[in-house]
C-alpha positions in Angstrom: 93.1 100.2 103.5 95.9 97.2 103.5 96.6 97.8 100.1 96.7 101.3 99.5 99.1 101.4 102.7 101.4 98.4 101.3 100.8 100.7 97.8 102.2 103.4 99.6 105.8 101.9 101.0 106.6 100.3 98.2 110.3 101.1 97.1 110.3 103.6 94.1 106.9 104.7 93.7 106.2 108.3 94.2 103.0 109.8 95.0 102.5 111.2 91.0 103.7 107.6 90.0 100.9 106.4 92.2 98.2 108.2 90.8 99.7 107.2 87.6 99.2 103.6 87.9 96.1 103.8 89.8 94.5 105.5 86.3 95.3 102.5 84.9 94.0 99.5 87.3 91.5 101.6 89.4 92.4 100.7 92.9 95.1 99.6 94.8 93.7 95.7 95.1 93.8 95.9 91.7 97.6 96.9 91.2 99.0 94.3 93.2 97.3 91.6 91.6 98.5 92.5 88.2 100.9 90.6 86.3 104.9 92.0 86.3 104.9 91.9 83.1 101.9 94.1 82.6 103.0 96.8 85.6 106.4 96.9 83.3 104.4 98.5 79.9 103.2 101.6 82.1 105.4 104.3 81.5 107.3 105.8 84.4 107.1 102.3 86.2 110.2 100.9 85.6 111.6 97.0 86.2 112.5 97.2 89.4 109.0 99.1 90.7 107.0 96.7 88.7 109.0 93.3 90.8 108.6 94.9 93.8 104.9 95.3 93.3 104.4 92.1 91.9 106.6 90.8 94.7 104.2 91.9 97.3 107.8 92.9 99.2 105.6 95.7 101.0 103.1 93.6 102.6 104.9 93.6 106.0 105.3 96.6 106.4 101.8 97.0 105.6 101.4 94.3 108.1 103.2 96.4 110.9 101.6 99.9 109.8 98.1 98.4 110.4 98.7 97.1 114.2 100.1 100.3 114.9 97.5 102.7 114.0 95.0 100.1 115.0 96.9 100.3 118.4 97.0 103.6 118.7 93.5 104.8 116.9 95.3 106.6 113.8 92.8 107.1 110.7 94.6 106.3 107.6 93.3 109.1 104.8 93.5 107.9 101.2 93.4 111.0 98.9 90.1 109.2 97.3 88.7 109.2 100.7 85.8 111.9 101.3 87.6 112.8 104.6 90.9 113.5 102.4 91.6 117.2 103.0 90.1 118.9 99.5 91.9 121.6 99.5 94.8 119.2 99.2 94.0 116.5 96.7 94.2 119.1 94.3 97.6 119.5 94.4 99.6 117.5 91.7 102.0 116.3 93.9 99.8 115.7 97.3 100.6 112.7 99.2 98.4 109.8 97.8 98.4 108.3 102.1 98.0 110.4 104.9 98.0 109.2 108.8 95.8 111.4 110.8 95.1 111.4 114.9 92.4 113.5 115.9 88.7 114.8 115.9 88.3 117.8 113.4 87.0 117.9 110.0 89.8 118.6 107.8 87.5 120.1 105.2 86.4 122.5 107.6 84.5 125.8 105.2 87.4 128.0 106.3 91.1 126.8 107.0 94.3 129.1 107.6 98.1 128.4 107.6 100.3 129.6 110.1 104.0 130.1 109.2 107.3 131.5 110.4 110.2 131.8 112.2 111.7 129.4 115.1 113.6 132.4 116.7 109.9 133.9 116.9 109.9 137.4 118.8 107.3 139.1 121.1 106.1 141.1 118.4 105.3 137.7 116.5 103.8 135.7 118.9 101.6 138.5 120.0 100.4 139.0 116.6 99.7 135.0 116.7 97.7 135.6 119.6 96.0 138.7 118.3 94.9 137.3 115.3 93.6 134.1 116.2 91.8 135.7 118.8 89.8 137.4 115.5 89.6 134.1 113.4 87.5 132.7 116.6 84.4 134.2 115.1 84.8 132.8 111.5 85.2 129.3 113.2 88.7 128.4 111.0 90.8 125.8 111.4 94.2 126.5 112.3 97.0 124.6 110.7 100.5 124.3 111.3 104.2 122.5 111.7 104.4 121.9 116.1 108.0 123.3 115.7 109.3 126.0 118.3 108.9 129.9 117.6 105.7 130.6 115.5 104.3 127.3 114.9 103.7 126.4 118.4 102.4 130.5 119.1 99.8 129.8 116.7 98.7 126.5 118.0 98.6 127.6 121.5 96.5 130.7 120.6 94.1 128.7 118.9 94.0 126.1 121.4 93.3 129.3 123.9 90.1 130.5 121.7 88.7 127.1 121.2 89.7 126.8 117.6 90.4 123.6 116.6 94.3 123.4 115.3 96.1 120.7 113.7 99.9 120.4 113.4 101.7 118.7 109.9 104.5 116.6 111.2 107.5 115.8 109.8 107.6 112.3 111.2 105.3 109.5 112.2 103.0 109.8 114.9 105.3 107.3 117.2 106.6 110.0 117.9 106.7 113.7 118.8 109.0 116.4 117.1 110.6 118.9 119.5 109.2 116.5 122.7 108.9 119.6 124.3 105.8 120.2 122.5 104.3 116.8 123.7 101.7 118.1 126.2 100.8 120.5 123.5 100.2 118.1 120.6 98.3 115.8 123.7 95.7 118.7 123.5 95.6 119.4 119.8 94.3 115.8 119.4 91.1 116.3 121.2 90.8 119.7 119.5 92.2 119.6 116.3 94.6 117.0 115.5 97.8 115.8 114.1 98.4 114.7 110.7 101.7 113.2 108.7 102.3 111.6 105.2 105.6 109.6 107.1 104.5 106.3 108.7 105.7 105.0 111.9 109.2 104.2 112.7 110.5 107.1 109.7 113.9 108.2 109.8 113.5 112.1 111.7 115.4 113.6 108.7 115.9 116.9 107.9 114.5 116.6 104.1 111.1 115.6 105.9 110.3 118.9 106.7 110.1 120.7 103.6 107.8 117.6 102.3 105.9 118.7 105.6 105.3 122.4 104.3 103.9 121.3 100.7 100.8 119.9 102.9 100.5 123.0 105.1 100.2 125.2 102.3 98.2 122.7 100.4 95.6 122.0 102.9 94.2 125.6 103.3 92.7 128.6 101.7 95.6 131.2 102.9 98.9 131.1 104.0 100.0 133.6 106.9 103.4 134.2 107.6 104.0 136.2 110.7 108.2 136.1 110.8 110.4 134.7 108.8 114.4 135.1 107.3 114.7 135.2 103.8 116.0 132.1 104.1 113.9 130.0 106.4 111.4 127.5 105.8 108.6 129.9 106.4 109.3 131.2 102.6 109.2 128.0 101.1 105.8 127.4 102.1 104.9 130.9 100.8 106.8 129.5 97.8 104.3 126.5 97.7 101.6 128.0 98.7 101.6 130.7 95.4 102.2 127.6 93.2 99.5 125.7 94.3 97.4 129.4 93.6 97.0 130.5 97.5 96.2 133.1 98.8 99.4 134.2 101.0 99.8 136.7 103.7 103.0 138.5 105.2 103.5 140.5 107.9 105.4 143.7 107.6 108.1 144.2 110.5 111.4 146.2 111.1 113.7 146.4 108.0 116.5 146.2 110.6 115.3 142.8 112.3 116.3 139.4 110.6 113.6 137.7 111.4 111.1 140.4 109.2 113.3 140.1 106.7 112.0 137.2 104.6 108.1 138.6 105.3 109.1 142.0 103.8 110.5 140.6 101.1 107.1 138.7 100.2 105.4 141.7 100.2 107.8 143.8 98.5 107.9 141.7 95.3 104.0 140.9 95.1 104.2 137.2 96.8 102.1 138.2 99.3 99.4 139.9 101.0 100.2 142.5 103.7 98.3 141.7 106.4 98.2 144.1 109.4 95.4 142.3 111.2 92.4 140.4 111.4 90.7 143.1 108.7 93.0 142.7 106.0 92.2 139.1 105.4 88.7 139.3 106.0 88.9 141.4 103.2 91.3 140.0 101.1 89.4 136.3 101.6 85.9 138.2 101.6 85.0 136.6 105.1 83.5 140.2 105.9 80.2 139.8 103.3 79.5 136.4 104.4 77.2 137.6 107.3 74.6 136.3 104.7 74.4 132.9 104.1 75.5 132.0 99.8 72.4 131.0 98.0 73.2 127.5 96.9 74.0 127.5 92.8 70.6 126.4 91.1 71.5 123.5 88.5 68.3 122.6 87.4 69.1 124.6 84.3 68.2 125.0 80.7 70.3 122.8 79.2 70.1 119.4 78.7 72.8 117.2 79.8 73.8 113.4 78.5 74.7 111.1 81.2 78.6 111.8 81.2 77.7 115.3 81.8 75.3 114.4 85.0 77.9 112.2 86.5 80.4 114.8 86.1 78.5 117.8 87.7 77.0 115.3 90.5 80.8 114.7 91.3 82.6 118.0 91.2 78.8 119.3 93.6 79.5 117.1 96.4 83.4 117.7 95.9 83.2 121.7 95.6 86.6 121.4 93.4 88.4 118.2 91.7 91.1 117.5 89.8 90.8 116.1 85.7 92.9 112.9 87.0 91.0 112.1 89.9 87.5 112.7 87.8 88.6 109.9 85.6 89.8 107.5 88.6 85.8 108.0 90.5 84.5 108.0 87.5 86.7 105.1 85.5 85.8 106.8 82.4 87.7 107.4 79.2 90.0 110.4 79.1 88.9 111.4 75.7 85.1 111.3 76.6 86.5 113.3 79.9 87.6 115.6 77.9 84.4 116.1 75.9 82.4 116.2 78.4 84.5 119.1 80.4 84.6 121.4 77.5 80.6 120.8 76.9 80.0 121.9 80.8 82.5 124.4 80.3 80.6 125.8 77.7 77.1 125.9 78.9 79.3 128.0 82.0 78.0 125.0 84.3 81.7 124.8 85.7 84.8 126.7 85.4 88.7 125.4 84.6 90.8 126.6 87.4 94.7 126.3 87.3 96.4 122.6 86.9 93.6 121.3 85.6 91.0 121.5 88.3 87.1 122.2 87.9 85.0 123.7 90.3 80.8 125.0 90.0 80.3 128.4 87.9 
């Protein structure tokens, strides 16, 4: 994990630039032991990327990063990793690193975003509690941002019903963000977690935080927002969430109180569910039919398949939904026979093509 970690604090690379380059070399070994010269012909690199690689000038870093969550037992999720959220990785612009302190699977069957306001009321937190106290039976994982007002509601009412909750932080684990919520977070880690892109020692900067709500919307099937201003945070997740093709859920509140404002507005323009209770997304999310166990999709079908095909299908089975680009990376195989072989499985209706380029079973 040295590499990808030093691969991941080098100056100038973005997480899409990362992906980039690892299409090219395969693996993070394999980029810092190219040539500069080489690293400067992929597009999007650029000089001073390419001598920073080639200079190794993020191996101490690395160095430092690797005591500390060694110290402090922090798993380190690459977003090739099987225990990379899912959900996630399908995101074009999901962080290629991840830092993660907990014991919760974070491709639980069934995970849930919760959203809103810090100047949270007692209607809202009561809803938080309400809720969650409904999700208990569906066994969902309950994600979140550990800042004051809804955030925190949610975690503590999952924490309550013995739902496993993780907060998204903002910051590095050295660290917790408002401290208040320290003996809070303490719990969440041996039911649940907590989970950041931002390794230790980050600047606490106020740009961090809307990086922070990409990965709460991106990480689960449905966003709830309980409260929220129109111009709060809570809305940019929503924002993300429908981009990334989420399922997003507002709760309807007083048109004379601020903080219902932003959650009316969702639903008023078609960005969101409304979502009354514990009903509506049962049956928005179709949670209610699943008293009966799915029938696993039978694959041994009619149709013949060359060996492209089988390694595709034997991928995107044990993945339940994977992006084109990170098909090729598992799978080191050429984009044009990629592409072939997609549109062939596509066309016996073995898989389906879901928005930005993703593939999940038929």
């Amino acid at each position: 994990m040295f590499y990808e970690i030093a691969l991941s604090l080098t100056k100038g690379l973005g997480n899409i630039t990362i992906r980039h380059i690892l299409n090219y070399f395969g693996s993070a070994e394999e980029i810092f032991g190219a040539k500069k010269s080489d690293l400067e012909k992929i597009p999007g690199i650029g000089i001073k990327s390419a001598a920073a690689i080639a200079g190794k000038e993020s191996f101490a870093k690395a160095e430092n990063e690797i005591a500390f969550i060694e110290k402090y037992k922090i798993q380190p999720l690459f977003f090739l990793n099987d225990d990379y959220p899912r959900r996630l990785r399908n995101c074009v612009d999901a962080p290629v690193l991840l830092f993660y302190k907990g014991n919760t699977d974070l491709n639980k069957q069934k995970i849930v975003s919760v959203v809103g306001t810090r100047n949270a009321t007692s209607y809202g937190r009561q809803f938080c509690e309400d809720l969650t106290a409904g999700l208990k039976q569906h066994d969902v994982l309950v994600v979140s941002g550990l800042a004051y007002g809804i955030d925190i509601a949610a975690h503590k009412a999952a924490l309550q019903n013995d739902l496993a909750t993780v907060g998204v932080l903002g910051h590095g684990l050295d660290r917790i963000y408002p401290a208040l919520h320290r003996e809070v977070a303490e719990k969440m880690v041996s039911c649940g977690g907590l989970l950041t892109e931002f390794c230790s020692q980050s600047i606490l900067d106020r740009a961090n935080f809307p990086k922070r709500n990409r990965i709460i919307a991106g990480m689960a099937d449905a966003v709830i927002v309980v409260e929220a201003t129109k111009t709060g945070g809570a809305l940019i997740t929503a924002e993300i969430a429908n981009s990334y093709n989420k399922d997003v859920f507002a709760v309807p509140g007083r048109i004379d109180n601020e903080v219902s404002e932003g959650c009316n507005f969702l639903i008023k323009t078609n960005r969101a569910h409304l979502l009354t209770g514990i009903e509506d997304l049962e049956y928005i999310m179709g949670w209610a039919a699943e008293d009966v166990p799915k029938q696993e999709k039978q694959l041994e079908i009619l149709h013949e398949l060359n060996k492209d095909e089988q390694k595709i299908l034997e991928l995107i089975k044990a993945c339940d939904s994977i992006a084109i680009d990170e098909i090729q990376i598992r799978l080191n195989m050429q984009q044009s026979k990629l592409a072939i072989a997609l549109l062939e499985l596509e066309m016996k209706s073995i898989i389906v093509s879901l928005p930005g380029k993703i593939y999940r079973l038929n």
